[in-house]
C-alpha positions, -999 to +999 in steps of 0.1 A: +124+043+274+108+029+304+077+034+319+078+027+354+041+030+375+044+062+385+042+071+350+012+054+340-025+066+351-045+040+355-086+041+337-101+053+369-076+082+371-081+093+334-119+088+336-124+111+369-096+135+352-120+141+316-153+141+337-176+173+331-192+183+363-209+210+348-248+210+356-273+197+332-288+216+312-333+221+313-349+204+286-352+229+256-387+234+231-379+223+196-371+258+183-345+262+209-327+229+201-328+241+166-310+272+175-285+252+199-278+224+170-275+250+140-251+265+159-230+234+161-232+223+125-205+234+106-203+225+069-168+215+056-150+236+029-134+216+006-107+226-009-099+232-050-074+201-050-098+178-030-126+186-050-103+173-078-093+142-064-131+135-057-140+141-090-109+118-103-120+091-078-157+095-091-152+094-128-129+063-129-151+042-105-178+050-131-155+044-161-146+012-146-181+004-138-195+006-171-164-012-185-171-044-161-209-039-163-217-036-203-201-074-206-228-086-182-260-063-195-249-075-231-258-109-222-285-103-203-299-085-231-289-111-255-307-138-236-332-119-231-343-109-268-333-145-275-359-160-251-384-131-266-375-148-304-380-187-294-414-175-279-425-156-309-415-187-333-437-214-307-464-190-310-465-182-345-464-220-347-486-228-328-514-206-342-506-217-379-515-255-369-545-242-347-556-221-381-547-256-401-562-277-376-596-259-374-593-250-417-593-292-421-622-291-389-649-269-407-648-282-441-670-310-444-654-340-464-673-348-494-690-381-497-710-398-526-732-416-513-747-448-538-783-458-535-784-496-528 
């Protein structure tokens, strides 16, 4: 089929065609607009079967979430505790040679002293 120009309407055509030329209307107090917007808000039933496929789509994303996601918070966890472990060990360490170090500091070494 071919369109020939008579059969197209050009932009300016279709824009002057859909234009409202209904007057403005006065500014409105805030419990008028809430009255005018309440009246415009509709909520959306949702039916049995796409509250199903909702549901469907919601638990396998989260299946498939936790599936991907445990790997990754395993070793996360595992490096973490790890890191916790090696800095226990250096500071248990460390305070046994500080206790050592200031046990072989406070006792005074014996000497004999001869008379010459």
């Amino acid at each position: 089929m071919n369109l020939g120009p008579e059969d197209v309407m050009d932009i300016y055509s279709l824009v002057a065609a859909n234009l409202q030329t209904s007057a403005r209307r006065s500014p409105m107090n805030a419990e008028a607009e809430n009255r005018y917007y309440s009246k415009q808000l509709a909520v959306p039933r949702f039916g049995p079967g796409l509250l199903r496929s909702i549901a469907m789509t919601a638990s396998v994303v989260l299946v498939i979430g936790i599936v991907l996601i445990w790997p990754c918070m395993q070793r996360i966890v595992g490096s973490l505790v790890g890191s916790a472990d090696g800095a226990g060990q250096f500071y248990s360490r460390a305070v046994s040679e500080a206790r050592d170090l200031t046990t072989k500091l406070s006792i005074p070494e014996t000497r004999t002293w001869t008379a010459r």
